[in-house]
Structure formats: structure tokens, C-alpha cells
N, C-alpha and C positions, 0 to 999 in steps of 0.2 A: 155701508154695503147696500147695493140698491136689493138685493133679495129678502133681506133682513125688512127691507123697507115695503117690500112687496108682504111679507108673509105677516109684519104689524098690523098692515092696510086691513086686510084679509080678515084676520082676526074680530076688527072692527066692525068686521059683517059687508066691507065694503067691495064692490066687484071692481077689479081691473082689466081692461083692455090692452094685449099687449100683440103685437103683430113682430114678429121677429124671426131669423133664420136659423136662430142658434138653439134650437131643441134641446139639447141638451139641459139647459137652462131652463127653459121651457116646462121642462119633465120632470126638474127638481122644484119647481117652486108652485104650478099651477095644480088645482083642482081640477080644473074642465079644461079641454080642448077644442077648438072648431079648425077643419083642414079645410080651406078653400082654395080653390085654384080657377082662375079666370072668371069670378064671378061666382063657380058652383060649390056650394057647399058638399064635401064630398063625406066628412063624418064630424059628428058632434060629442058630447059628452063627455062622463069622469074619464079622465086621463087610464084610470086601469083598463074601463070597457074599450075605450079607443085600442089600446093597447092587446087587449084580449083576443082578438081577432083572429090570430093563429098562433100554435106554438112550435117551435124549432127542438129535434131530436138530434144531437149530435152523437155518431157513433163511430167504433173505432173497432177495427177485428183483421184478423189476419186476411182473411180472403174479401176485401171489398165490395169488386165484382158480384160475389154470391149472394152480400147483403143484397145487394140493388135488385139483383135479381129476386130472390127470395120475395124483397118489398113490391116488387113492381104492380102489381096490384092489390097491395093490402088496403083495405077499405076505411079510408077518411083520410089516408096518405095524399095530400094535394100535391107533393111535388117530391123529386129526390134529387139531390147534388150532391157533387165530389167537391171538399176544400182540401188540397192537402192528403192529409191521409186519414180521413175522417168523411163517413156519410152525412149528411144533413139532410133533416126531412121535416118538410113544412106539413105541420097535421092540424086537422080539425084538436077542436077541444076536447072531444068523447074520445080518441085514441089515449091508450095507456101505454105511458112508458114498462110496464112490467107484460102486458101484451105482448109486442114490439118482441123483447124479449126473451119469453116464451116461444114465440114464432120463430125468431132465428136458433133458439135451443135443441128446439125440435128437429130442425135439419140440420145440427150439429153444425153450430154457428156460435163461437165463444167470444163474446164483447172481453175488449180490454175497457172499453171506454161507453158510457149511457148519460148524457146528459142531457136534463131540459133547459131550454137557454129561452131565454124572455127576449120578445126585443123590443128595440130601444123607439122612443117616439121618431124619431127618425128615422131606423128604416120600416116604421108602420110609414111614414110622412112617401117616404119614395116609392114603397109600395100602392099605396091608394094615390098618389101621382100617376104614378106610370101606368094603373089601368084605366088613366080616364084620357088617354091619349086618342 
């Protein structure tokens, strides 16, 4: 199995180069990351800080609309979407999910659903794509 063979290497103290489209793979075997596109290095480093960059708040309540509203200017919220029947909200690191919370409690706003969702080297990869357009 070529990862097993990757992670002996590794072991060895040995650095591998690997350029490939399949992240996935990528995020399970690698230490460090480099995203380049057309020549520019766009981020470098351990695969977690790559990855760290933002985190995704998924939530779930009866009145949707109110979340969004409610959130519309909460401070570190960089963005808000609808998947489904589920808010998503891309937040700086300093936002807390018990914040969040708190905040929709307050105006009588009862979560069925609170979850912080990671993502994946790939859609960090499409993300820091697609703002260098």
C-alpha cells in the first residue's frame, strides 16, 4: 500500500514530494502542505494550520430565517448559508460555539441541532482557489 509506504519513508526522517489532486489522501498521510496555483504559493504549512483557517457552525432550529437574522451581524461571523434545513456559518477562530448559543437563547431561539464541523483539505484547497481568481 503506497501510504504505508509513504508514512515508513516519513518515519525515516525522510521528506516526500507529492503533487496530487486527490486531498483526501493527501490529509490522511501528509505532515505539511503547500497550495499553489499557477506558480503562487497560496499557503504553506502543518496540514492542521492550513486547515485552521476557519471553522463551520452548523445549526438547526425551527425558525431559520430568525437565526440568519439574529446572526446577521454577529462579530467574527464571516459568512452565513442555508444547506437544507440547517444554518452554516463560516466563523473566525475566537467565535464560540456556546456564544452562538447564548445569543440565539436570548431571543428565544431553541437549537435542535449545534455543531462544529472541520473542513476538509479540500474544501480549504477550493477555498484559497477561488480567492485568488
Amino acid at each position: 500500500d503506497i501510504r504505508e509506504i509513504i508514512q515508513k519513508t516519513a518515519r525515516e526522517g525522510k521528506t516526500i514530494i507529492i503533487a496530487s489532486h486527490i486531498l483526501d489522501e493527501i490529509e490522511k498521510v501528509c505532515t505539511h502542505v503547500a497550495v499553489i496555483k499557477k506558480g503562487n504559493l497560496l499557503a504553506q504549512g502543518a496540514i492542521e494550520s492550513v486547515l485552521s483557517r476557519d471553522d463551520i457552525i452548523e445549526l438547526s432550529g425551527d425558525d431559520l430565517g430568525k437565526i440568519e437574522s439574529i446572526l446577521q451581524d454577529y462579530r467574527g461571523i464571516k459568512k452565513i448559508t442555508r444547506a437544507g434545513n440547517k444554518v452554516l456559518l463560516s466563523i473566525e477562530k475566537s467565535v464560540l460555539p456556546e456564544d452562538i448559543n447564548r445569543r440565539l437563547f436570548e431571543n428565544n431561539i431553541f437549537l435542535s441541532h449545534l455543531m462544529v464541523v472541520r473542513k476538509s483539505l479540500e474544501e480549504t484547497f477550493l477555498e484559497l482557489t477561488a480567492e485568488q481568481k
